[in-house]
N, C-alpha and C positions, 0 to 999 in steps of 0.2 A: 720179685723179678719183673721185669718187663715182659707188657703183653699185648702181642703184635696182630693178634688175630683180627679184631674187630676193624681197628685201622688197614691194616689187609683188604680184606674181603670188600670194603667201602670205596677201595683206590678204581680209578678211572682206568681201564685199558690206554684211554687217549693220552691222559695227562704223565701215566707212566714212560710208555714210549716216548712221550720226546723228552722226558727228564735224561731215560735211560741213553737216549742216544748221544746225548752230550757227553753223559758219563762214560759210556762205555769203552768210551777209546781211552781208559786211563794207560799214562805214562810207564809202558812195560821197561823204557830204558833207564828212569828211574830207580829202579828194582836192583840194577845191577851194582849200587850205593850199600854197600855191608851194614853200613848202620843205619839207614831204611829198611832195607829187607829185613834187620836183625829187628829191629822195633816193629814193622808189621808182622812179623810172622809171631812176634812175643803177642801182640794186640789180637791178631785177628785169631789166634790159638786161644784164648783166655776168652773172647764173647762166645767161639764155638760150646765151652766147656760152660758158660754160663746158661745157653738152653739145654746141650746132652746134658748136664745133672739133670733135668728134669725127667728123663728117661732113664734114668740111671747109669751112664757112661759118661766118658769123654778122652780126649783124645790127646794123645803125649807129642807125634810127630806131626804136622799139620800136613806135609806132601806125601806122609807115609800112611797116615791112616786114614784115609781117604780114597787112597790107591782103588780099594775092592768096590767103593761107591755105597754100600749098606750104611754107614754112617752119616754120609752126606746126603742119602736120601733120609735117614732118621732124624737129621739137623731139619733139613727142610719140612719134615712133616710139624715137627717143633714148633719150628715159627710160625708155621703158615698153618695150624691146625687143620689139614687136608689130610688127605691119604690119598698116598702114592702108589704108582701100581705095585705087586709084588716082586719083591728083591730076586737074583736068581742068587741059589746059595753054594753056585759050584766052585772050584778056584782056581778053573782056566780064565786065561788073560779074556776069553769071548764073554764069557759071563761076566766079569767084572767090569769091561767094554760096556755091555748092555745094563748092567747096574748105571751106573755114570752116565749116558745116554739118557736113561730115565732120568737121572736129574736133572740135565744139562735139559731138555723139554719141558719137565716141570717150571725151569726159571723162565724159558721160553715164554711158556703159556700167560706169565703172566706181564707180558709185555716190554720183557728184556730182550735189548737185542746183543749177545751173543758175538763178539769180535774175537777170531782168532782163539776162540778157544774152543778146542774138542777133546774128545772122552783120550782119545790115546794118551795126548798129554797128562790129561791126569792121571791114568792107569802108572804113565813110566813114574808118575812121581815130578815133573818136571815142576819147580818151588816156584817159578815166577808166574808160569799159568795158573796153579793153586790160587796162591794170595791173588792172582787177578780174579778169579772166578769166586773166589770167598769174598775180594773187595766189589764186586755186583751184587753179591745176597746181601753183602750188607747196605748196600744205597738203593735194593730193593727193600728191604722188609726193616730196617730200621731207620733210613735217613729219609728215601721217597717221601712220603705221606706226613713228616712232620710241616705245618701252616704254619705265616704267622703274620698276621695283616696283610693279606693276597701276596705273600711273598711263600714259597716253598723251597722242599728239599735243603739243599745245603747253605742260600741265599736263607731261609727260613732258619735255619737251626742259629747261621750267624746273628742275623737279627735279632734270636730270643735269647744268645749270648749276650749283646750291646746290650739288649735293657734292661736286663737282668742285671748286670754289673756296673751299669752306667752310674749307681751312686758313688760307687768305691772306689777309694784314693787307689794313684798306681796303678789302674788296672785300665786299660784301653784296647778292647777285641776286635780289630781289623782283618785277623783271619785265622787259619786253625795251624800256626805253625807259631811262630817267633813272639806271637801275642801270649801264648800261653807259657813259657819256656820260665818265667819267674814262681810258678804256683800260684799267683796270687787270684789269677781270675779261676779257678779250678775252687780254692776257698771260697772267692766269694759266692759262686752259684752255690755253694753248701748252705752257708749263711745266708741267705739270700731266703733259703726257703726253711730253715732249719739255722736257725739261732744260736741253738741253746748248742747244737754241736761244736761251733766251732768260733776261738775268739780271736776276731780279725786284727784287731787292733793292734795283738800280742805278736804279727806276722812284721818281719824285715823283708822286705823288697831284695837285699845283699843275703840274703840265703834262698835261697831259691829251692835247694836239696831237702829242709828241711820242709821247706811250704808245701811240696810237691808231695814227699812222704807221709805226711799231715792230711792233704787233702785224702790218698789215694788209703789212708787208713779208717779216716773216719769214712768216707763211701762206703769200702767192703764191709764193716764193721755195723754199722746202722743204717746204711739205705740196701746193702746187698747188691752191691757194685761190684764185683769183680775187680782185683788189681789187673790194668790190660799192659800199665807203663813201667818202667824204670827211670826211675829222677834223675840216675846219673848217666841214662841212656839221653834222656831229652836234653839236661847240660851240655852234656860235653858233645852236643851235636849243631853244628850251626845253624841248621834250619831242621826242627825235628819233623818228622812224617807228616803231613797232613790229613793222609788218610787216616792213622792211627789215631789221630788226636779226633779228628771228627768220630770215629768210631766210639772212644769214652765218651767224649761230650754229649753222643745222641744218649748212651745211656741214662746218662742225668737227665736229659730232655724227658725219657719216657717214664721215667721215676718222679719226676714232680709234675707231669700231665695234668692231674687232678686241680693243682694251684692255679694251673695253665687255664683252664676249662671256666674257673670262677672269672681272674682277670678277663678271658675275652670274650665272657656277657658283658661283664660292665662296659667293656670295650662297645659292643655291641649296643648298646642303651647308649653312651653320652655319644656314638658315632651316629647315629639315630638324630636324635635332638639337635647334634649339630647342623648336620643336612638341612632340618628344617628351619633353621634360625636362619642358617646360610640364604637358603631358597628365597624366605620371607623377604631379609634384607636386598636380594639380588631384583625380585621383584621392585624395590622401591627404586631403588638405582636405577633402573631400569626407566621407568615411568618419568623421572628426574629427567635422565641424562636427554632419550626422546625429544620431550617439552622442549628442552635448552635449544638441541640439533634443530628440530622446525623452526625455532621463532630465528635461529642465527640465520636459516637457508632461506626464509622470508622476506628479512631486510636485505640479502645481497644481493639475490636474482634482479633488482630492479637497477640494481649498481651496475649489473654486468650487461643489460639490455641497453646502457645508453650510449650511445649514437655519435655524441655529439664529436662534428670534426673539429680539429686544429688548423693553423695557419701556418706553423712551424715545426720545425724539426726537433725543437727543444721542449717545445710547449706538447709534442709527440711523446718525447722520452717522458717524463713526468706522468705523463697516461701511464706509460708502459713502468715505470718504478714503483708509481699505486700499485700496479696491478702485481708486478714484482713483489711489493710490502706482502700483498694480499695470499700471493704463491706461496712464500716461505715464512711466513709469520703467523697468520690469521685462520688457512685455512688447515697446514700440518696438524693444528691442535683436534679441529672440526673432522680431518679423514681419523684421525686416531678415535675422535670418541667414537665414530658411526663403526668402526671396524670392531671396536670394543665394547656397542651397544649391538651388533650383530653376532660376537663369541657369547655376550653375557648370555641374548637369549637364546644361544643355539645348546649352551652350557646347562641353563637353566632349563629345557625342555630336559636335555639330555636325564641330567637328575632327578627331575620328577619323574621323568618312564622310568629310571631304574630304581626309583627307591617308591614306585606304585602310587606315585599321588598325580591328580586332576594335573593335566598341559595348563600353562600358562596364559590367559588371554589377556593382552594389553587395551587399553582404555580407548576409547573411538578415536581412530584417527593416526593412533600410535603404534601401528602393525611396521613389523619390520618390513611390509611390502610398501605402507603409507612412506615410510623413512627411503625407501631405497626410490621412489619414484619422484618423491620433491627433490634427490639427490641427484637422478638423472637429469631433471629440468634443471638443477644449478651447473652440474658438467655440460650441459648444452648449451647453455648462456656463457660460460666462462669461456668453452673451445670458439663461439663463435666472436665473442670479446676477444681474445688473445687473438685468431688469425685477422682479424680488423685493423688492430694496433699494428700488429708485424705489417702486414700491406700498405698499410699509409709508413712505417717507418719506413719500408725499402724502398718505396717508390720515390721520397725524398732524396736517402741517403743513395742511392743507384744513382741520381743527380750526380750527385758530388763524383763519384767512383767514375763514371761513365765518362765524363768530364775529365779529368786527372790519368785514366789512363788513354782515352783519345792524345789527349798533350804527348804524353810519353810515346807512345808509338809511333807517331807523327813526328816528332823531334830526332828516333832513332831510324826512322827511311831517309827524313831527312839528311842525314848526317850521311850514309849510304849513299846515296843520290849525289852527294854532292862532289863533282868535278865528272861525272860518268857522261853529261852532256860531251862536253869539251872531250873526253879521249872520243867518244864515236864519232866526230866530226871532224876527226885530223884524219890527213890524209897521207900518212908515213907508208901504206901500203906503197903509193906511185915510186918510190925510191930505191924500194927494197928490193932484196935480193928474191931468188925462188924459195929458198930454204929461210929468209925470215919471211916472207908473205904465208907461206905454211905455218909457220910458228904464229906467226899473228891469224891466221884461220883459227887456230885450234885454242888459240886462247880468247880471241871472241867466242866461240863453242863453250866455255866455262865462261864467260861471264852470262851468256844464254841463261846457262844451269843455275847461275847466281839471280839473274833477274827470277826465275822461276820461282826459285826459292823464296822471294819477295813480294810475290804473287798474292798468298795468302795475306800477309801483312797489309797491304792494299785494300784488299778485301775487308780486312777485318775493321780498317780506319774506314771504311765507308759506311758499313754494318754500326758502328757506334754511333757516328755520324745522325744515321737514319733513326738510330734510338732515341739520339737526343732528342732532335726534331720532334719527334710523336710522344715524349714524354713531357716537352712545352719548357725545354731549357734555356734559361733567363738568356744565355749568353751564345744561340745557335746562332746568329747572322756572322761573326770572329771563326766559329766553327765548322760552317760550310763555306763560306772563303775558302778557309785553310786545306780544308777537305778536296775542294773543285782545284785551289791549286797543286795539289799532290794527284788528281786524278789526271789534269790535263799535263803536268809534265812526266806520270807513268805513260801515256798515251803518245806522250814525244819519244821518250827514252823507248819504248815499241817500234816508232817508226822509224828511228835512229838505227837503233840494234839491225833491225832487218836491212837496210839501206847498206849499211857497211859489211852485211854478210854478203849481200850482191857483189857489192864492190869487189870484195877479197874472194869471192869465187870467181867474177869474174877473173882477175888477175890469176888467180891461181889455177893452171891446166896441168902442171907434170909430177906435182908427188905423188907418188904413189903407196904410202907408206906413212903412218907418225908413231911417232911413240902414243899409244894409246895406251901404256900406263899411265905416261905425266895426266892423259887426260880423263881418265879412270879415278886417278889422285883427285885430279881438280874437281870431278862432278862429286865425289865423295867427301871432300874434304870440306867443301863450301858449307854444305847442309848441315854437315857437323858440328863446323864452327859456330853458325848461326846456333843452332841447338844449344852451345857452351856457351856462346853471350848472352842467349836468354836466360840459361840456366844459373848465370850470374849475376842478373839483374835479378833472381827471384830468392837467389839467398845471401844477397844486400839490401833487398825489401825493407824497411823499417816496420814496428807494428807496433800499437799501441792497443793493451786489451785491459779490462776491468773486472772481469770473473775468469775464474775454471773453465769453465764451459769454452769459452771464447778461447782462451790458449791451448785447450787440446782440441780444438776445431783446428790450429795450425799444426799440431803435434804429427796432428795425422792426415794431413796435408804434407807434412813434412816429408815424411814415414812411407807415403806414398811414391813420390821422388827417388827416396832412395829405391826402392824395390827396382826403379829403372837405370840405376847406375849399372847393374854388372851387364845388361845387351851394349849402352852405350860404351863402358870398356872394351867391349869388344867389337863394337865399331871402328872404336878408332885405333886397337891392333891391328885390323884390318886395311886401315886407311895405310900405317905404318910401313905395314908390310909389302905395300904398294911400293911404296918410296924405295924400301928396301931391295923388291926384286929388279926396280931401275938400276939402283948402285949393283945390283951383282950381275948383269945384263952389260951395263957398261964397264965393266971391270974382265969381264969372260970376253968382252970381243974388241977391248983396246980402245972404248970409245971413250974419249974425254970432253963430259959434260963442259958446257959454257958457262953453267950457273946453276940460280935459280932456275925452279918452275917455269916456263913460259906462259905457264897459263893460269894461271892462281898464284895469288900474292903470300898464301899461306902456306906456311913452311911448317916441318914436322915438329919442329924446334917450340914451332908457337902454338899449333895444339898442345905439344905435352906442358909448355909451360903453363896451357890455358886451364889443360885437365887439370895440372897441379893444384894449380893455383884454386879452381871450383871445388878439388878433392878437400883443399884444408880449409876452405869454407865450409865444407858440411858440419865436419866435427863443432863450431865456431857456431853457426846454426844452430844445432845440436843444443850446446851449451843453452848458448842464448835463451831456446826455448826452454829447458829445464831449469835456467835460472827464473824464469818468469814465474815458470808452475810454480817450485819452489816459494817465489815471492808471495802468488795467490794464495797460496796454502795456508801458510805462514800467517797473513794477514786476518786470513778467516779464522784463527787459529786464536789470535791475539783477540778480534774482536767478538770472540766467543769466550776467552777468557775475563775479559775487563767486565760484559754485562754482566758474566754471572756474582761478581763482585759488588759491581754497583747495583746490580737488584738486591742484592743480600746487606749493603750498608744503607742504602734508599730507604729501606724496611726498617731498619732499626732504628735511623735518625727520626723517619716520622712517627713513629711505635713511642719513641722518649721525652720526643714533642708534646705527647696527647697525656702521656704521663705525667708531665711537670708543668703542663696545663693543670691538671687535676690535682695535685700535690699541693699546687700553691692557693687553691682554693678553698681542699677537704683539710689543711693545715688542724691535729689535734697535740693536743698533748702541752707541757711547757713550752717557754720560747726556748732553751736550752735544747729542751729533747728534739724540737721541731730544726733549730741548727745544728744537730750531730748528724738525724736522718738527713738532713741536706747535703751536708757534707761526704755522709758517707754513701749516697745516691753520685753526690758528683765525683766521687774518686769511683766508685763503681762505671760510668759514665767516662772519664778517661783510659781505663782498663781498655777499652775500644780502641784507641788511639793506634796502636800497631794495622788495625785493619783497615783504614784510612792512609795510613803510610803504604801498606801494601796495595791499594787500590793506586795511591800516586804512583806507583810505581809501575806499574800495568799502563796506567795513563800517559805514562814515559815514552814508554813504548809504543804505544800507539802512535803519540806526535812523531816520535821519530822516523816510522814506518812509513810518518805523510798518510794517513789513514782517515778521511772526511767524512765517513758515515758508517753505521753501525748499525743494522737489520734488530738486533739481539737484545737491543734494550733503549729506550726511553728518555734513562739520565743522562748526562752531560757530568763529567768532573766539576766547571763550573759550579751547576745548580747541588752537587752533593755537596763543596764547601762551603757555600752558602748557608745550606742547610745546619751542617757541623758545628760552623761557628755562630749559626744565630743559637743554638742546641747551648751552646756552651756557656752565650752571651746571658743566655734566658736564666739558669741554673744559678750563677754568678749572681744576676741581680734581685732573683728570690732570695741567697744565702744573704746578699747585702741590705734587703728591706728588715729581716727578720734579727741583725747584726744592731740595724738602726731601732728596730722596735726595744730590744734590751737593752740600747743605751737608752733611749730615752724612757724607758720605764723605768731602768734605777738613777735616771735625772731626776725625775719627776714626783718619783714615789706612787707610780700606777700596780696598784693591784695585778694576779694574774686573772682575778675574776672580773675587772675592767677591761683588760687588755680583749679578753675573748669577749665579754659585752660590745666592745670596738667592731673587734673584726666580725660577730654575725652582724653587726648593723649595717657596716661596709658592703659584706656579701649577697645582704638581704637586698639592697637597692641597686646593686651591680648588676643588673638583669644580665646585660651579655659576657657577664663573664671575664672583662678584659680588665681587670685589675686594677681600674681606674673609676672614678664618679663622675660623668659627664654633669653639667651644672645642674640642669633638672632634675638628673636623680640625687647630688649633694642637698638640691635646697629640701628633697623630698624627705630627705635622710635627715637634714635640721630639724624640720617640722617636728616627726618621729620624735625628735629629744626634747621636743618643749620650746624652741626660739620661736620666733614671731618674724618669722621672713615672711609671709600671705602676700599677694600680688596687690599689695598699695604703698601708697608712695614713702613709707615710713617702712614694711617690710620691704620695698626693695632696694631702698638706702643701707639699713642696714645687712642684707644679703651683701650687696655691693661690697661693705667694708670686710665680711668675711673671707671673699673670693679673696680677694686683695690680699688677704693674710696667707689663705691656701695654695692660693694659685699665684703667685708673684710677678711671673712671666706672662701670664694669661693666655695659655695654651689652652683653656675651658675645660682642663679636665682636674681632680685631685686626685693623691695619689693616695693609697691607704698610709705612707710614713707623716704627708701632711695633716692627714685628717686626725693620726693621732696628737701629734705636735698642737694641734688647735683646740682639740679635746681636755688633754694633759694641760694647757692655757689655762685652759675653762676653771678646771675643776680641781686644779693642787695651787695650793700655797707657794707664791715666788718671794724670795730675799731681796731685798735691797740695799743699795749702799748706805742708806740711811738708819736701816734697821741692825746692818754689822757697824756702824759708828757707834750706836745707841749703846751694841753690845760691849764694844772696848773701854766703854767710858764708863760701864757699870764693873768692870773688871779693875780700873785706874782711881778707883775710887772720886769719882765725879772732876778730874782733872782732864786737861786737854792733851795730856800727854802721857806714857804709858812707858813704864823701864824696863829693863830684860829680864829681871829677877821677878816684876810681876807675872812678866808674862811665864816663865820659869814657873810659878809657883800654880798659877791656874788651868795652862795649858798642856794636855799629854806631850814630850819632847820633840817628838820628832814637828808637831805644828809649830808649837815655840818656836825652835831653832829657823823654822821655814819663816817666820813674820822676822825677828830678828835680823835677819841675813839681808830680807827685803822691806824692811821700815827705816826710812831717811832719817835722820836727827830731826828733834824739834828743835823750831828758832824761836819760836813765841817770847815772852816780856815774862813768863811763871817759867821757863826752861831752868833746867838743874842738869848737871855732869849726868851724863845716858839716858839723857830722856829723847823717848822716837814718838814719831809724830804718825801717829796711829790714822788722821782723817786721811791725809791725801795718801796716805796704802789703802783702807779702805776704797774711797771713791778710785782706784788705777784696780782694784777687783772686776767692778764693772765698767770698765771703759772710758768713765768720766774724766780720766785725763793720766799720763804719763807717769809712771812710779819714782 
């Protein structure tokens, strides 16, 4: 049986409490599940009986006998080999109270905490408080304190399940309910530790009742396991108990402890060794990575100190793209290693204090504080490099902006302005009646508020004006023209305005009284309007952006804006309402309007259409900008896809390059064997070919996208088919040198121990390698064989004629299929026509002419038939019926003349 004492008494106060308190709030609504409660109370009835037999009892009812508390203190002494205070043995419900009290303190004491459960409950018997208060002893004194690789309690028990079982088919323990519910993982911890009991193999997965009754027989039976389960309890239940299951499982846990104890020393020992191998290694790394980081912060610090100005805007951008390359390409890799050379050593300290070995000291100079302060001086050269660039960019590009939008603002006063001379200088007051000279008061009164309104805009054309000037723009003399004349005729339009307000007060002595809604309207409605024409000049803006960045710089500019739409809706309900309380004004007192406004040209008609109109621009806007991000995204999307393609095909074209480089040099073996491995290197070599179509195709999309540059990589589509197809040309014209070597070796009748005689003398004098004999080294290579090329006038005559054979063309190089061709010359035996005439005539028995049936009779059939077919008649003055004239087929052999 299990024994719980030693592990007990070893347990941490600290480490129990906070187990306990996780635990302790087990799920009492759970309980009210018949077939839970019926399988815990079967389980936790059956571990109780398993320590009282050690005392000699045990117990039938688990809410019933427990009731008086003597038994649950006898349980407790059990496990916990303590002594408890003395029982009171009376059998009023107060003694049995204080019996159960005494226990319920005992579990206390040892750092349970205790939820919802007290002695009365248990006294009445109540079954769901019991099994809670018996499922605490048991996550105290059998599940608590089981380890297992810094993992504990129930986290620990599952863990010593996985690897216990992790070799075994079928069996995968992810927790203590559904994972066990087959029997198979209950076997295999049998097996597992205990062989000879039980044979896994002999187990069906599709019986599960049988596995289950199997396991829970051989337990009782040879480890003295107590049965806690019913097979057809845990079946026919969809998710069986997990506490019940945890509760056998720990049994097994504390019954093969001993096996437990050997594995984690050994554990203990290679966890050891590892550490230190780890450390060692991380040390080198370490010292590496450093080295790399300074010499990289070395070279750049002087790149980011230079100074030097530009003359243009473009010639600006280009600074700022290097520095852009430098941002997102060059130095990302550089913050990652120093981040990742500052965790190595804070890592590596770390584990040497906790596994008691000597701190780490790095080599002069290589101190994470050396690392972190040449890294300062690079972020202080780079921040003051970046705000350089940006200030020469803007002070250009502010040009251009400054410029463009002076034009625009000046073009729309203009437009304003224009005919407002000519109405303040007519004179329609002198005609008028009382009641239109009032009307025309109150509507120069709103054009007032209009001028006012324009105020600003004046101002601000003057202000850009002044910018230009002091920023030394190419084109200010057009500019302040323009400028001085919008200032001196705002200066007219001033003394105009005032002039005619004279006028018309002089004229006007007797109203006394206006509609100062209409003129309420008009001062409100003006400023308004202006507000909705700008606000629609700004979301028909055109924009052109090239990053992320740049289009949510407008997003939220955008975003901005709107936050202001819902006061100006309610501006101009207000303005509305104006209008509205005129119409009910005139309607209550019989007055009928003459028209329009007299005093503003703006009607309520043409805000709301103007609102409309800015309203479904927003959305439009809107769009617009989420189409761009969208597009940004996108793009980066694609040209983060293509490089990583094209680094990964880059790689391999030049990987196979260097390889068929070396192939066609280190060539062993037959010519035969040396043209299969070619071949089937180049069919290996076309296997590739999908990944090349899939890079064009990535490549597709790019073009399509209109996409001109690529942060992310290097290659160009271009220069990778280039490469592909020189890869392919190359492969091709080794299988075709090595094609031509076997034909002319069985032209020629070369040996294979010539053939390779050939090719080391070829390779020997090929110094670089390029598969060719430039002249010097061919004649170096003659010498070698014995010819008599030497530098006089007799060796270099006959070199001369050699080239000439080799080299035809006189491209100055040979190739190895000439040199053998010249070789094979040299040194085999050639036929001639004269020497096949010689031989038909010893065949024709010394005649000039030769018949079918000789040749039938000397030659294997299938050649017979072939001269036969192709030998003319003889015409000679000795001819006879079928005689063929054997010379001129001979000499049409070798070219001598037409057959």
């Amino acid at each position: 049986m299990v024994d719980y004492h030693a592990a007990n008494n070893q347990a941490s106060t600290g480490g129990v409490q906070t187990y306990m308190e996780q635990e302790n709030d087990w799920d009492r609504d759970l309980l009210l599940d018949p077939a839970w409660e019926k399988q815990q109370r079967k389980t936790f009835t059956a571990w109780c009986n398993s320590h009282l037999r050690k005392a000699g009892t045990q117990i039938e009812n688990i809410e019933e006998d427990f009731r008086d508390g003597l038994k649950l203190m006898l349980l407790l002494e059990v496990i916990s080999g303590e002594r408890l205070p003395k029982p009171e043995r009376g059998k009023m419900r107060v003694h049995k109270i204080n019996n159960v009290n005494k226990a319920l303190d005992f579990i206390a004491s040892k750092g349970v905490k205790l939820v919802s459960i007290g002695a009365e409950e248990i006294v009445d018997g109540n079954a769901k408080m019991t099994l809670g208060m018996i499922w605490t002893i048991i996550l105290r004194f059998a599940i608590q304190d089981i380890s297992v690789e810094e993992t504990s309690a129930k986290e620990g028990l599952l863990l010593w399940c996985q690897r216990k079982t992790a070799p075994y088919k079928n069996v995968n323990v992810q927790n203590f309910h559904i994972s066990w519910k087959d029997g198979l993982a209950f076997n295999a911890l049998i097996h597992r530790h205990r062989p000879d009991l039980i044979d896994y193999e002999s187990l069906r997965k599709d019986d599960p009742v049988t596995n289950l009754n199997n396991a829970f027989e051989v337990a009782e039976k040879h480890l003295d396991i107590p049965k806690m389960l019913d097979a057809e309890d845990i079946v026919n239940t969809a998710r069986p108990d997990e506490k019940a299951i945890m509760t056998y499982v720990s049994s097994f846990y504390h019954a093969f402890s001993g096996a437990q104890k050997a594995e984690t020393a050994a554990n203990r020992i290679c966890k050891v060794l590892a550490v230190n191998q780890e450390n060692e290694q991380m040390m080198e790394d370490y010292e590496k990575l450093a080295s790399d980081l300074l010499e990289w912060i070395r070279r750049t610090v002087p790149w980011l100190e230079n100074r030097t100005q530009e003359k243009t805007v473009n010639d600006m951008q280009a600074k700022q793209e290097d520095f852009r390359d430098y941002r997102c390409v060059h130095k990302p890799p550089k913050v990652q290693e120093k981040c990742q050379l500052e965790i190595s050593f804070n890592t590596l300290q770390t584990k040497l204090r906790l596994s008691n070995r000597p701190a780490f000291m790095p080599s002069e100079g290589r101190m994470v504080s050396d690392i972190n302060g040449a890294w300062h001086t690079l972020e202080g050269a780079e921040k003051g490099y970046e705000e350089w660039i940006l200030s020469e960019i803007r002070r250009l590009e502010r040009l251009e902006h400054l410029a463009e939008k002076f034009h625009q603002k000046a073009a729309i006063h203009e437009s304003w302005t224009d005919g407002k001379e000519a109405m303040l200088t007519q004179k329609d007051y002198e005609t008028s009646t009382l009641s239109e000279v009032k009307a025309l008061l109150r509507k120069h009164e709103a054009f007032e508020s209009d001028l006012a309104a324009h105020q600003d805009r004046v101002e601000q054309i003057a202000a850009i004006a002044q910018e230009l000037n002091e920023l030394d723009y190419y084109d200010s003399a057009s500019v302040n023209a323009r400028c001085q004349k919008i200032c001196d005729q705002w200066d007219s339009l001033g003394a105009l305005t005032l002039s005619r307000k004279e006028s018309l007060e002089r004229t006007e002595k007797q109203l006394e009284s206006i509609d100062e809604l209409y003129l309420e309207y008009a001062k409100r409605a003006a400023p308004f309007n202006n507000w909705m024409e700008g606000a629609m000049e700004d979301l028909q803006d055109m924009f052109i952006v090239h990053n992320i960045e740049e289009i949510q710089g407008l997003i939220t500019a955008h975003e901005q804006f709107k936050s202001t739409l819902s006061e100006a809706n309610k501006e101009r309900e207000a303005i509305q309402s104006i209008q509205a309380e005129v119409q009910k004004i005139a309607q209550s007192n019989g007055i009928k309007l003459s028209g329009a406004n007299p005093y503003t040209t703006i009607t309520p008609e043409s805000i709301d259409s103007k609102w409309e109109k800015a309203m479904a621009m927003v959305p439009l806007r809107d769009n617009a900008l989420q189409d761009e991000l969208n597009k940004q995204n996108s793009n980066d999307t694609l040209r983060a896809k293509f490089a990583t393609q094209a680094n990964t095909v880059g790689a391999y074209i030049q990987e196979k390059m260097e390889e068929i480089g070396r192939i066609s040099i280190e060539m062993n073996g037959t010519l035969e064997d040396q043209l299969t491995n070619l071949k089937d290197y180049q069919t290996n070599i076309m296997s590739y070919m999908p990944e090349i179509n899939k890079l064009e195709g990535s490549h597709q999309l790019i073009q399509e996208a209109l996409i001109f540059d690529n942060q992310y990589t290097s290659y160009t589509m271009e220069h990778l088919r280039v490469g592909w197809e020189q890869l392919l040309t190359t492969i091709a014209r080794t299988i075709n040198e090595v094609e031509n070597q076997i034909l002319t070796r069985d032209a020629k009748g070369i040996s294979q121990e010539q053939l390779f005689e050939y090719r080391a003398s070829f390779n020997h004098f090929d110094k670089d390698h390029s598969g060719a004999l430039m002249a010097e080294e061919f004649k170096a290579c003659l010498i070698s064989l014995g010819y008599d090329v030497e530098n006089d006038k007799q060796g270099d005559s006959e070199f001369a004629r050699i080239m000439s054979i080799v080299d035809p063309n006189g491209s100055g190089a040979v190739t190895f299929q000439a040199f053998i061709d010249f070789m094979s010359t040299e040194t085999t035996d050639t036929d001639t026509a004269d020497q096949v005439i010689a031989s038909f005539k010893i065949l024709a028995a010394d005649k000039n002419y030769i018949t079918a049936d000789e040749l039938r009779r000397e030659l294997p059939p299938t050649q017979a038939e072939y001269c036969i077919a192709r030998m003319a008649p003889y015409s000679g003055p000795d001819a006879v019926p079928g005689a063929l004239d054997y010379m001129s087929f001979s000499t049409a052999l070798y070219g001598e003349s037409d057959l």
